[in-house]
N, C-alpha and C positions, 0 to 999 in steps of 0.2 A: 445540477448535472456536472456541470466544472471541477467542484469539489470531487465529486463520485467519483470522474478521471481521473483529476492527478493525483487522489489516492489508492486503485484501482490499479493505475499504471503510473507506476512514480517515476519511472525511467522519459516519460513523453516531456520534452520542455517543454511544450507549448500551454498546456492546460495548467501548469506551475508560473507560466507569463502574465497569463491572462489572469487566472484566482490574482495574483501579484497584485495587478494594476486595476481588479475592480477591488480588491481591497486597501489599494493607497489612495483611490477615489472615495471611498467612503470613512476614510479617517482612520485607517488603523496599517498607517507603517512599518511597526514592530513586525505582524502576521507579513507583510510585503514582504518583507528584507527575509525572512524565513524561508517564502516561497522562493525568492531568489538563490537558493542554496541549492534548490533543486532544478534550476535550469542550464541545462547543459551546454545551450548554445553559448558562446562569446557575447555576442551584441545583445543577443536579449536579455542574459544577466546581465551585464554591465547597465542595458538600459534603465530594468528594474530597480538597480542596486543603487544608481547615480537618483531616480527621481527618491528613492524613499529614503534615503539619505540624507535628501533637501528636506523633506518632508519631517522627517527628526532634527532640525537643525543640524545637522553635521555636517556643514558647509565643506570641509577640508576631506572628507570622505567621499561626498559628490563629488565635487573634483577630480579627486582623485578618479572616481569610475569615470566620469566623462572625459579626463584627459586619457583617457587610455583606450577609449573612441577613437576620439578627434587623432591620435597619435598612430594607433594603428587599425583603423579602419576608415579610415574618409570614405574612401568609394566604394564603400560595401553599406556603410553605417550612417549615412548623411541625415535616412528621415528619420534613424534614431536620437542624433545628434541632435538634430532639429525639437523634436518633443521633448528634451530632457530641459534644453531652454525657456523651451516655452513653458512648460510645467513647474520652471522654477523664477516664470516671469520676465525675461533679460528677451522681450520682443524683440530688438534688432538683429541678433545674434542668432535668435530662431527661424525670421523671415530668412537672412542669410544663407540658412543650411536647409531651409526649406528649396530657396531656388537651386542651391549647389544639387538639392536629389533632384531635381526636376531635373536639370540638363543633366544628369548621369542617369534620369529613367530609375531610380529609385523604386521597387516594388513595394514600398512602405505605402507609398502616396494611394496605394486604394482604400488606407485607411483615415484617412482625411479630412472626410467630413463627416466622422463620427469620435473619432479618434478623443478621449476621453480628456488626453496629457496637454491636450492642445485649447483648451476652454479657457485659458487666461489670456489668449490674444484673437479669442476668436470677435471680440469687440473694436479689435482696431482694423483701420479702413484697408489697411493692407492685405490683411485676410480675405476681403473680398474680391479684391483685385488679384490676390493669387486662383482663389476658386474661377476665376473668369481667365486668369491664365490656361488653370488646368482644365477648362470646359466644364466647369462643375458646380458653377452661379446658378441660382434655380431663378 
């Protein structure tokens, strides 16, 4: 169905996000970074663009999309900021911008505990202490 969207309606970013990030979950980058050409929003291509980036090794390309986050959207983009870290492993730095969305009330955060980009820190003890932060320890 996903697929059917964002070719259907190619002008929608969101369904161009989403195909995105279940296809850099399932190992195909390349198809990511594509979808990312069709999202129109700012943070969510960059978000796209900075993990599948990682995901191709081109360390200096992430970068580049995440500093252009972190540079001009902190308080719009925090729990973007936060998954691109985490998806590319550097846990401190994700917990960090995790709490930064929490006290700015981040709309990301109801994606949290499924949130795909976030399964490389979903093992450390901090993760759970933040879901007990956000009420959301089962």
């Amino acid at each position: 169905m996903m697929v059917e969207v964002a070719r259907l309606e190619p002008t929608l970013p969101m369904p161009h996000l989403n195909l995105g990030i279940f296809l850099l979950v399932r190992g195909r980058p390349e198809e990511a970074l594509l979808e990312a050409e069709w999202v129109t929003i700012p943070y969510a291509r960059l978000t796209l663009s900075a993990a599948a980036y990682h995901a191709l090794g081109r360390k200096a390309k992430s970068d580049k999309a995440l500093g252009e986050l972190v540079e001009n959207l902190p308080g719009s983009a925090a729990y973007q900021i936060a998954i691109i870290y985490a998806f590319r492993g550097e846990a401190d730095r994700a917990f960090q911008w995790l709490e930064r969305a929490r006290e700015q009330g981040d709309a990301g955060l109801m994606y949290l505990r499924g949130d795909p980009l976030l399964e490389k820190i979903r093992g450390d003890a901090r993760y759970t202490t933040f879901l007990r932060k956000m009420h959301l320890a089962r």
